[in-house]
C-alpha positions in Angstrom: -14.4 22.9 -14.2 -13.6 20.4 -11.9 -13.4 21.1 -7.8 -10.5 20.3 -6.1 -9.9 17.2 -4.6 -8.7 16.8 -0.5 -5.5 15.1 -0.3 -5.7 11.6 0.6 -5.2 10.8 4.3 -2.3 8.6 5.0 -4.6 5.7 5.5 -6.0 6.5 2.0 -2.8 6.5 0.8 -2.0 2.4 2.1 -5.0 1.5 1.1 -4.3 2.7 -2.2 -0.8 0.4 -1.8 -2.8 -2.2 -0.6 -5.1 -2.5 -3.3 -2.4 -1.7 -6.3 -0.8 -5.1 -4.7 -3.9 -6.4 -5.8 -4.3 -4.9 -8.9 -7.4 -3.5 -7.8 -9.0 0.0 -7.8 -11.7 2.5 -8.4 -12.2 5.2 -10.6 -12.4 7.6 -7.4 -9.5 6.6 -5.5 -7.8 6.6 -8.7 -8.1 10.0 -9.9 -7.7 10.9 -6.3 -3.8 9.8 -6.4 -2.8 10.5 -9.6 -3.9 14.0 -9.0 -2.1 13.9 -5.8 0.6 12.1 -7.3 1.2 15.0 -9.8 1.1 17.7 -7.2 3.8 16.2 -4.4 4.8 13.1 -6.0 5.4 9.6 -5.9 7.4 9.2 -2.7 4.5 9.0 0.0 3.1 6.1 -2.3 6.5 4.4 -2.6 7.5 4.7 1.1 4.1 3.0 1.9 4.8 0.2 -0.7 8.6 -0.7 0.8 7.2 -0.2 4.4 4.0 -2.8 3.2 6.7 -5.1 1.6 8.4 -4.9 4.1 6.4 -6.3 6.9 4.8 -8.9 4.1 8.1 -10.3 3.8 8.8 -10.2 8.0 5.5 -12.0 8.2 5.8 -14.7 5.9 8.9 -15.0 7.3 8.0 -15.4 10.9 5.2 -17.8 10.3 7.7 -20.4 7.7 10.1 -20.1 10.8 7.9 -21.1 13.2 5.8 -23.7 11.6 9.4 -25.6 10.5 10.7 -25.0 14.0 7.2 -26.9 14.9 7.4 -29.6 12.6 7.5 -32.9 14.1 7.3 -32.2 17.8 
């Protein structure tokens, strides 16, 4: 029998984001969300994932903005 596992904290849960945009993770955190993921869900994990994208998107952004605004002065 296996003991129950604490939900993940909500900085578990980007990190958990983080690292699937990686393709990266461990056995732990994994069976961590998917048994979270079966008891609430896949929202928290997909609202973290647009709000990440998000802001990846804003920087990259940003930064092509300002180094073409910069660009020969």
């Amino acid at each position: 029998m296996m003991a129950e596992q604490k939900d993940p904290t909500l900085f578990q849960i980007v990190l958990s984001v983080l690292a699937s945009f990686f393709g990266v993770s461990n056995k732990e955190n994994y069976d961590r969300d998917n048994a979270y993921l079966e008891k609430v869900g896949f929202k928290p994990y997909l609202i973290a994932a647009i709000i990440l994208t998000v802001g990846f998107v804003l920087i990259v952004a940003g930064i092509v903005t300002f180094v073409l605004n910069n660009v020969g002065t």
